[in-house]
N, C-alpha and C positions, 0 to 999 in steps of 0.2 A: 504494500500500500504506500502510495508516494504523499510527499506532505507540503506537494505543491500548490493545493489552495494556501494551506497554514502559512508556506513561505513567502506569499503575494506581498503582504503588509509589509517585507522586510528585501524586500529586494535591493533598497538605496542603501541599506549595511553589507549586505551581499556583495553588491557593486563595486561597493567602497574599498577602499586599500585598508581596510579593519584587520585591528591587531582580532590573532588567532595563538590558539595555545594546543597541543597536539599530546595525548594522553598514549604512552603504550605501557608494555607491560616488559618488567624486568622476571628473569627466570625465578626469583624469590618471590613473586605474585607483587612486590611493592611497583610504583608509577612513577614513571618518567614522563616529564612534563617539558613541554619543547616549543617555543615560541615558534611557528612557521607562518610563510605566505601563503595561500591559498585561492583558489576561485573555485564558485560553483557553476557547473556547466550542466545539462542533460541530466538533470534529476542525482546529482553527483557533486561532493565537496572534494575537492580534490589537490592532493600536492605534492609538490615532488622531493625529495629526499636523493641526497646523493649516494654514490655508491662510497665504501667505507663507514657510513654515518649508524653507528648504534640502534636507531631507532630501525634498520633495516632488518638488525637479529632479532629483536624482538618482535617486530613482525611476523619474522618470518617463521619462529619458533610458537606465537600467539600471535591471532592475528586480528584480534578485536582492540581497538582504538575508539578513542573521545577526540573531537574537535568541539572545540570553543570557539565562537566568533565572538566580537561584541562591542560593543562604543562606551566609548572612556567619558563621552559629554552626552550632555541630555540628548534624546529622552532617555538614553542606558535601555536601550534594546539588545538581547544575545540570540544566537542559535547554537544550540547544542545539539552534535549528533555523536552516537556510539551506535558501534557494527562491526562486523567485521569488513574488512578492508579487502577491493582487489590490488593485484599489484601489478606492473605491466611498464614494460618499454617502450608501447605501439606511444607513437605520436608524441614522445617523452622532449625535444627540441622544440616542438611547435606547445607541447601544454607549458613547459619551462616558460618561454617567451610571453605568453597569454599572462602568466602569473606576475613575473617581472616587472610587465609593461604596468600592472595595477599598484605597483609599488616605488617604481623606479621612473625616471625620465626615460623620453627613447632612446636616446645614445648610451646612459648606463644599463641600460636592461638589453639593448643589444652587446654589448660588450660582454655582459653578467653570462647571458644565453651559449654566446661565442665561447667564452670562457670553459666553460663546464661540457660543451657538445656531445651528445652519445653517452655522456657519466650521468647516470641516476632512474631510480624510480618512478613514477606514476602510483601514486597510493590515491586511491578512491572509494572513496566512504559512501552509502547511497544515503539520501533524506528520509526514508522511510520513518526513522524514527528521531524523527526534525522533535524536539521543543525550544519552544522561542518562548520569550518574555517581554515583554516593554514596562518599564517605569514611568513613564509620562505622567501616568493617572497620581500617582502621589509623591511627583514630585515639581510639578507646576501650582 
């Protein structure tokens, strides 16, 4: 079930270059909590990890993940989702780029992109089980 009605209201955080925090799991079941870039695309929150990066064994040893989105200024709208993750190289230079470009100017996110070419994952989360929140209501 996708939770793309739910996510209509929050698309201009979605959009946005919104800080995100990326949940996986250490082999002693404790959490590893990881500041990443992120977009959502096609029913999909998604982001890339390099190759060498920690967060890639624990994936790949457990492969359920938390993403956090969220706005630091009013109204303090988030989306949270947890799932397990795909992971995948298809398209991994052109999703790098996509995410970059929400974060970066064009000449630095071209450069960022160029940099890294061919090195990293595609981790993608699906919205199914999207919860969002907005604070507006008690804090205006």
């Amino acid at each position: 079930m996708s939770s793309e009605l739910e996510l209509d209201s929050f698309m201009s955080l979605l959009d946005a270059p919104s800080p995100a925090v990326l949940a996986t799991y250490r082999r002693d079941g404790t959490v590893k909590l990881s500041p990443v870039w992120f977009r959502y695309f096609s029913g999909y929150f998604e982001v890339v990890i390099a190759d060498g990066d920690v967060k890639l064994k624990h994936l790949s040893r457990d492969p359920r993940a938390t993403l956090l989105v969220f706005e630091a200024v009013p109204p303090f709208r988030g989306v949270q989702v947890s799932d397990e993750v795909e992971m995948s190289r298809a398209n991994l230079d052109e999703t790098r780029r996509s995410i970059t470009s929400r974060y970066l100017d064009d000449e630095a996110s071209i450069s960022f992109t160029k940099s890294r070419a061919g090195s990293g994952v595609v981790v993608r989360i699906p919205d199914r089980s999207a919860k969002t929140w907005d604070l507006a209501a008690i804090t205006s």
